[in-house]
C-alpha positions as a printed Julia matrix, in Angstrom:
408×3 Matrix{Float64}:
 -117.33  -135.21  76.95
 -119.78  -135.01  79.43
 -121.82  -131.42  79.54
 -121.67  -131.18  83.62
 -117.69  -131.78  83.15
 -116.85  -129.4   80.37
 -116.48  -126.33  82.73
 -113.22  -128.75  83.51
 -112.07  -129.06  80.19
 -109.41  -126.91  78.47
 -109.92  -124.56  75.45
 -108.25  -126.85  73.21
 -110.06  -129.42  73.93
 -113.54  -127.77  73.9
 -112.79  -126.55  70.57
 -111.91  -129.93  69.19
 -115.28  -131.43  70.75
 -116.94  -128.78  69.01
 -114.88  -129.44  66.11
 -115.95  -133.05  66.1
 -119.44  -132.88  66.53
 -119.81  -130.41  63.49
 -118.25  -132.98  61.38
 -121.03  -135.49  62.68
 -123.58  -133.38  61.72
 -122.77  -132.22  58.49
 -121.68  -135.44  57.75
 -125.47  -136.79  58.5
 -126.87  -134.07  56.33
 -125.1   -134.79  53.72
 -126.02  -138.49  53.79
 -130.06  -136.73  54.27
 -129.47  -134.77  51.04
 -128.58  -138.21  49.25
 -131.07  -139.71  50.39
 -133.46  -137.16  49.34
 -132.23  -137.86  45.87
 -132.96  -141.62  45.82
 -136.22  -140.39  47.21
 -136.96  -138.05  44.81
 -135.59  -140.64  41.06
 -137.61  -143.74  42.74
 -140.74  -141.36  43.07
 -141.79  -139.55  45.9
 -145.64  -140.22  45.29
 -145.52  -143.6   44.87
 -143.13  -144.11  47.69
 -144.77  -141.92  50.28
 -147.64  -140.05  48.62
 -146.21  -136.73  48.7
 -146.12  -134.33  45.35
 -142.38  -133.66  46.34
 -139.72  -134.4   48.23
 -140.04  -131.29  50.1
 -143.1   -131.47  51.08
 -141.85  -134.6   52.36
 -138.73  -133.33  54.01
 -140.77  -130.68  55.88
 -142.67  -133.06  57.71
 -140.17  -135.34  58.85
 -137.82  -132.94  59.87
 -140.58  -130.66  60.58
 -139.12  -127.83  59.21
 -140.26  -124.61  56.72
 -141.14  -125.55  53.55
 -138.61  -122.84  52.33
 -135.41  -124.46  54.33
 -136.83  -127.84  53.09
 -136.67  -126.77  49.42
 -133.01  -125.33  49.95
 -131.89  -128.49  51.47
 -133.48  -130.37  48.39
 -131.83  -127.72  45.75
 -128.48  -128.55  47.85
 -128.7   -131.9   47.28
 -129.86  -132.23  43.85
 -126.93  -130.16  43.12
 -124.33  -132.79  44.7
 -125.46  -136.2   43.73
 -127.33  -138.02  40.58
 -130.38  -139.25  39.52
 -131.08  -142.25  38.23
 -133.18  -141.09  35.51
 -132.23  -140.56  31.91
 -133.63  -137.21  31.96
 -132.23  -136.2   34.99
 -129.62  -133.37  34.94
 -126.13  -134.38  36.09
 -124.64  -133.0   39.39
 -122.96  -129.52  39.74
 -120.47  -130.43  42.24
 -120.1   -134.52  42.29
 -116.71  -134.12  44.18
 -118.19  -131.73  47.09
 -120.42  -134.2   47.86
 -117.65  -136.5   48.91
 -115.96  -133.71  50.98
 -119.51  -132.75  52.35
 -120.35  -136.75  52.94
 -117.15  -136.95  55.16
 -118.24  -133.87  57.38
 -115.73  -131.52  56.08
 -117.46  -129.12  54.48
 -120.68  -126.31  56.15
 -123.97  -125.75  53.94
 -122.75  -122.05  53.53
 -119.8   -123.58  51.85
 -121.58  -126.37  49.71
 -123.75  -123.35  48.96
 -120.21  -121.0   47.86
 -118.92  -124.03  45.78
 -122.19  -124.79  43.9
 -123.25  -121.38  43.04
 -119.59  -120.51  41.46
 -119.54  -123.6   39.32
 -122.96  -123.06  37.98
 -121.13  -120.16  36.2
 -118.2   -121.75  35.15
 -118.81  -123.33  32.03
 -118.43  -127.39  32.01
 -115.19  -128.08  30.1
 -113.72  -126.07  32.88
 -116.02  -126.89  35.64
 -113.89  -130.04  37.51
 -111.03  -128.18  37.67
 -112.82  -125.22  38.73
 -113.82  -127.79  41.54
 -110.98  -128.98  42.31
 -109.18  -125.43  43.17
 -112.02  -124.22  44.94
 -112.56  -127.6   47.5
 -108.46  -127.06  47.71
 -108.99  -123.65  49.21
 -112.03  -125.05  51.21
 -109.88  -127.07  53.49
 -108.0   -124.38  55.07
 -110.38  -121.13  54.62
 -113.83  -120.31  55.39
 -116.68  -119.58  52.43
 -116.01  -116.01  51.86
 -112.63  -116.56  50.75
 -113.35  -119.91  48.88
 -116.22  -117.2   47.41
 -113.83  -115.19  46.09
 -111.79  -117.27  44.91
 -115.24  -118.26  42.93
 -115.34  -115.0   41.72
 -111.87  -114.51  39.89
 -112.95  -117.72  38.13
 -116.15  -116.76  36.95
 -113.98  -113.43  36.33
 -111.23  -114.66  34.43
 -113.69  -116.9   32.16
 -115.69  -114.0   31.27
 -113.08  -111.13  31.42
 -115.06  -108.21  29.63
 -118.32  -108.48  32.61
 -121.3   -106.52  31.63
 -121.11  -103.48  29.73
 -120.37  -100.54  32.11
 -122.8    -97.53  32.29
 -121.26   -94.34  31.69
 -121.8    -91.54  34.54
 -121.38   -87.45  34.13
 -119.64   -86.2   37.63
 -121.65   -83.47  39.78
 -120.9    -79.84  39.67
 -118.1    -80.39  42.94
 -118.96   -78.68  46.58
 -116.77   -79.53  49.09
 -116.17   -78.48  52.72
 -113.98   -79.83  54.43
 -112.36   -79.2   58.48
 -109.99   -81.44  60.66
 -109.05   -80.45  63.94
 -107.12   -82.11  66.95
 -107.98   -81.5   70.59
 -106.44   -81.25  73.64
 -106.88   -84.65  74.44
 -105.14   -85.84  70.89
 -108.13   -86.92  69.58
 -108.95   -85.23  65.95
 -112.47   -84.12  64.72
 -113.6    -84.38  61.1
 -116.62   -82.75  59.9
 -117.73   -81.65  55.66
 -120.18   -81.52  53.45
 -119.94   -83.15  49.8
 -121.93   -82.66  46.57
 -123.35   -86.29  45.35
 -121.02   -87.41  43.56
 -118.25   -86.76  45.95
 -120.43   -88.46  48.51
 -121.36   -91.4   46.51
 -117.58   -91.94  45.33
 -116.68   -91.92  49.3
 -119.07   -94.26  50.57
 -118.3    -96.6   48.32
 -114.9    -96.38  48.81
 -115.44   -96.76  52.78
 -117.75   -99.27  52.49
 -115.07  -101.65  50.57
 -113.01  -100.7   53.46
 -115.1   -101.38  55.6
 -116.41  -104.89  55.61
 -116.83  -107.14  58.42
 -113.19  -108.96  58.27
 -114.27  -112.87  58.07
 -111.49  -114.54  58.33
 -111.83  -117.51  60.46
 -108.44  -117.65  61.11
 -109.52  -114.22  63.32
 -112.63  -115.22  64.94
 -115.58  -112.54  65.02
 -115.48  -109.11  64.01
 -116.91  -107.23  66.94
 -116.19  -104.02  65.62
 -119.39  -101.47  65.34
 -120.1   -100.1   62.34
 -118.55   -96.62  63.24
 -115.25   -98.51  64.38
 -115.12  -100.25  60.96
 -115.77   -97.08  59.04
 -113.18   -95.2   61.26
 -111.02   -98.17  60.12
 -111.63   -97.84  56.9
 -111.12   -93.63  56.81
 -107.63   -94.96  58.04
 -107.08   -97.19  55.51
 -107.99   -94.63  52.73
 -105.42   -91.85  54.31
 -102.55   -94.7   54.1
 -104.11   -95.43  50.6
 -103.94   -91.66  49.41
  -99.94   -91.42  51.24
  -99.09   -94.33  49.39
  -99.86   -92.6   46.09
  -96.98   -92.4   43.56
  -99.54   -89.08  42.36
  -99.11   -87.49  45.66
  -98.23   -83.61  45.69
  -94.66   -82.68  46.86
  -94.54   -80.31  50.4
  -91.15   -78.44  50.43
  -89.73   -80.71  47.86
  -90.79   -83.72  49.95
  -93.78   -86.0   49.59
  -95.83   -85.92  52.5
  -95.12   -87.27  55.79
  -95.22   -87.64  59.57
  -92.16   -87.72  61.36
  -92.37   -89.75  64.51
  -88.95   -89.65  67.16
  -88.41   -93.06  69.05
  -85.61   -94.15  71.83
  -83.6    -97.11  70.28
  -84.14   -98.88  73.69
  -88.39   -98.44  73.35
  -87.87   -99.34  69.75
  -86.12  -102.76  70.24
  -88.5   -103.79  73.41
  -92.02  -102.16  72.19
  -92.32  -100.48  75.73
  -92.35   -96.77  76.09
  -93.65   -93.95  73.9
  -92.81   -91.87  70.77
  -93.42   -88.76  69.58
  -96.03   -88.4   66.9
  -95.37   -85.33  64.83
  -95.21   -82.08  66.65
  -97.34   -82.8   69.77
  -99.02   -86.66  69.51
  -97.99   -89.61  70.53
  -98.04   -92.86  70.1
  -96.31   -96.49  71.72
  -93.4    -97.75  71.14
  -94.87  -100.56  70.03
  -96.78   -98.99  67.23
  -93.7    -97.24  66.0
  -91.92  -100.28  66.04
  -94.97  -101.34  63.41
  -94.87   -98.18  61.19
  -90.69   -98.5   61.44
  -91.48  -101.61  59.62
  -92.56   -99.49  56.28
  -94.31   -96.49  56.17
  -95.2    -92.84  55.61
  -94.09   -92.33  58.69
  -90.72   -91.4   58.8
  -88.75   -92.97  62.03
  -86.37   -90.94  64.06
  -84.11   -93.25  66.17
  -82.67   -91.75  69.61
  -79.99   -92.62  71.55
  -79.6    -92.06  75.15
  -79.33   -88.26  75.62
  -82.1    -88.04  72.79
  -79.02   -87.58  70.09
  -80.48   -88.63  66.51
  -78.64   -92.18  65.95
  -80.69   -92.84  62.7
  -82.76   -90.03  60.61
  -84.82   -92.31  58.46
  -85.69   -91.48  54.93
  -88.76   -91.78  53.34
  -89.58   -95.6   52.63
  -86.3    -96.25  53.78
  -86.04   -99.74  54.47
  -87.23  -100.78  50.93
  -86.64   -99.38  47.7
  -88.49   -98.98  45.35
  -86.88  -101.79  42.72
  -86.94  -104.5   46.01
  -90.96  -102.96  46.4
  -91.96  -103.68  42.69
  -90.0   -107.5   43.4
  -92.4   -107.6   46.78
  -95.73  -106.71  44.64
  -94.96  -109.61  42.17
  -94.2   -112.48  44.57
  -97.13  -112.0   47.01
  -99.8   -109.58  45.03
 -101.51  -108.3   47.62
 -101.47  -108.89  51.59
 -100.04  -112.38  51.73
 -102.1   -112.85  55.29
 -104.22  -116.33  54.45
 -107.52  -115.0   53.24
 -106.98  -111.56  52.42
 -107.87  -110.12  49.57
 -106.17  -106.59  49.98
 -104.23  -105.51  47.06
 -101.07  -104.23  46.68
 -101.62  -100.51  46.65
 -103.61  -101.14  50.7
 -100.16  -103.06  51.72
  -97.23  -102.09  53.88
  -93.72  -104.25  53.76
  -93.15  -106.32  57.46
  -89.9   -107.19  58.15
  -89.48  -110.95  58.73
  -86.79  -110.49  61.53
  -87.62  -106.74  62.4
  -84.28  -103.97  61.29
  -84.13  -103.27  65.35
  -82.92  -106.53  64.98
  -80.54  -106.7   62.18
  -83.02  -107.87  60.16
  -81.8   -107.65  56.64
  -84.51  -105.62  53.86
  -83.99  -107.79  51.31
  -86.82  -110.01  49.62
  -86.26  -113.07  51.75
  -86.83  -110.97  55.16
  -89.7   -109.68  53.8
  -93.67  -109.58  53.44
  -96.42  -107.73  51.92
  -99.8   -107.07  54.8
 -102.43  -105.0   54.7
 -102.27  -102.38  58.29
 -104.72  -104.68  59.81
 -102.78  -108.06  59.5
  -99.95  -106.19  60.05
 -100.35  -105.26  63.42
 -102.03  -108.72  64.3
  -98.33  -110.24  63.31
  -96.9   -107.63  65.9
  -99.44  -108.39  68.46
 -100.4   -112.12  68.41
  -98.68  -115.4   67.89
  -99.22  -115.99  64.53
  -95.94  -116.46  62.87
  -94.6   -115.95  59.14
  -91.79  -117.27  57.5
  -90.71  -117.9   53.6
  -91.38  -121.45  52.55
  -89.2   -123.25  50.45
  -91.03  -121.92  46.99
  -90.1   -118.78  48.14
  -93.59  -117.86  49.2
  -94.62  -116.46  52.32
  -96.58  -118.98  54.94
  -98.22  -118.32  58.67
  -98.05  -120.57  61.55
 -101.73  -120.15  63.2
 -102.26  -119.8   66.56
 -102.37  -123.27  68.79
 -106.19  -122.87  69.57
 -106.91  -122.6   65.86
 -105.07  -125.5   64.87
 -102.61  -127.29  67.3
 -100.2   -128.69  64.58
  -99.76  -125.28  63.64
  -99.74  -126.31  59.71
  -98.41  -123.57  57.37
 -101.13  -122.0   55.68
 -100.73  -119.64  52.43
 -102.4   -116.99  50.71
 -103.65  -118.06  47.47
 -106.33  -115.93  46.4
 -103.45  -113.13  44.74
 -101.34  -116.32  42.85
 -102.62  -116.97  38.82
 -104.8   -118.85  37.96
 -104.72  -122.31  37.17
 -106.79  -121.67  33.79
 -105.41  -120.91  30.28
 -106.81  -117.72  28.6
């Protein structure tokens, strides 16, 4: 593809191009890196005079000595030496995925430093599952996949470090305006403080999925995300004080015409509102308690809480998919809502085959984008990407909540 055609040239074809030339690339690093390693067991002084192969490296490809002695540590990590002395390879079957252009330094990186953990009776499979996961997710997943490894072969972790709480002092005002908009402002001893941020700034990491391109939100879109996330967390609460003999909840009245098309409004509690279309999300499973209207605004369906799945069918949903089944999510249980399959607006049955566990974010990209989900034939959820991201539109799966391959 020429560069003074490709304002021609369709997204789908740009992004293969693209797609293509990576592969070249890391394909002719990883060819450098093994090179580098002959280099480097021949002897680098008496072939070229250098002390080492980075120094070596950083003139030819005149690069920094430091990204010269990273791209030597890759290497030596992948492939053999040839003498007696020399260590064997951490990852001998990356460097075939890497030497076919399959695989980014970021993710040679991921793979390599999880298996120097692992210990080596365990260390090919570890491999194995790990370049597995490589082929359909990006590093930070295939990192924590990494992790539950290096987890589950060292369950008890580092000794924790007992903490005494603060004396508590708390202040604490929410308040909605005219416009609907609501402002929160406290203050928080330490403790309180610490225990918050840290639970907002789990919430609120950069989502880096591939699947879902950049995350352009700012940082005080990701924590308002997040404070979001932690209300749903604290409604979802089995712990959660009773109101009037009721746990809480938001009541939110719908027209059964807005409801099945998505178009329209609904009222939000006494005076909000929201669309249609996000009621036709929280209708789905939530605190929110739908209130379906008929024509003259006559209730047609007063919804109960969680009343499209009990709670026996929601303890059956938390075993099969463990956390947000969305490929690459590692949300667990407790931060996931049910989705209806086939939605009940449209006779959509609430049984286990019709449904799926998401986290709020995935669950209103199903709503609002063209990824797809259906229940594959081991009676595990799988998505249908979008045609830009892969234009077979293979399955993919979330396995980063399924056990481990690994006996105790």
């Amino acid at each position: 593809m020429a560069t003074e055609t490709a304002w021609q040239t369709d997204a789908m074809a740009l992004a293969d191009r693209i797609s293509t030339l990576l592969a070249v690339v890391r394909s002719a690093e990883a060819e450098i890196g093994a090179l580098l390693v002959e280099i480097e067991s021949r002897g680098v002084m008496g072939l070229f005079g250098y002390r080492s192969v980075a120094r070596l490296l950083e003139h030819l490809a005149d690069i920094p000595k430091s990204a010269a002695e990273t791209m030597v540590k890759r290497a030596q990590a992948l492939h053999p030496g040839h003498h007696l002395d020399s260590p064997p390879p951490v990852a001998p079957a990356t460097a075939a995925a890497a030497a076919e252009g399959r695989l980014s330094n970021p993710m040679i990186d991921t793979i390599v430093g999880a298996l120097t953990q692992v210990p080596l009776e365990h260390r090919e499979e570890a491999e194995q599952h790990l370049l597995a996961l490589a082929s359909s997710a990006g590093y930070r997943q295939v990192a924590a996949l990494g992790a539950r490894i290096v987890a589950h072969l060292d369950p008890d972790g580092p000794e924790p470090d007992p903490t005494e709480p603060a004396t508590p002092s708390r202040e604490l005002s929410l308040r909605r305006k005219r416009t609907g908009v609501w402002e929160l402002h406290g203050r928080f001893d330490d403790e309180t403080g610490t225990r918050a941020s840290a639970l907002l700034d789990a919430l609120a990491e950069r989502r880096t999925n591939p699947s879902e391109g950049a995350d352009l939100r700012s940082p005080q879109e990701r924590y308002g995300d997040a404070f979001s996330d932690a209300v749903d967390l604290a409604l979802n609460s089995p712990d959660l004080p009773m109101q009037a003999g009721e746990r809480a909840h938001v009541m939110v009245a719908v027209s059964l015409k807005d409801l099945k098309s998505g178009v329209g409004h609904a009222t939000l509690g006494d005076t909000g509102t929201i669309t249609a279309a996000e009621a036709r999300i929280h209708a789905c499973d939530s605190m929110i308690i739908p209130a379906v209207l008929g024509e003259n605004s006559e209730p047609l369906n007063l919804g109960r809480l969680r009343r499209l799945i009990s709670a026996g069918l929601r303890r059956a949903l938390f075993l099969r998919d463990r956390g947000c089944a969305f490929p690459g999510c590692h949300r667990p249980p407790r931060h996931c809502q049910g989705h209806h399959i086939r939605h009940w607006a449209d006779g959509g049955p609430t049984n286990l085959n019709n449904l799926v566990l998401m986290c709020a974010h995935h669950h209103r990209l199903l709503h609002r984008s063209g990824w797809e989900v259906r229940i594959a034939a081991d009676g595990l959820p799988e998505f249908l990407p979008l045609a830009f991201l892969d234009k077979h539109r293979k399955p993919r799966c979330n396995n980063l909540h399924q056990p481990l391959p690994f006996a105790a």
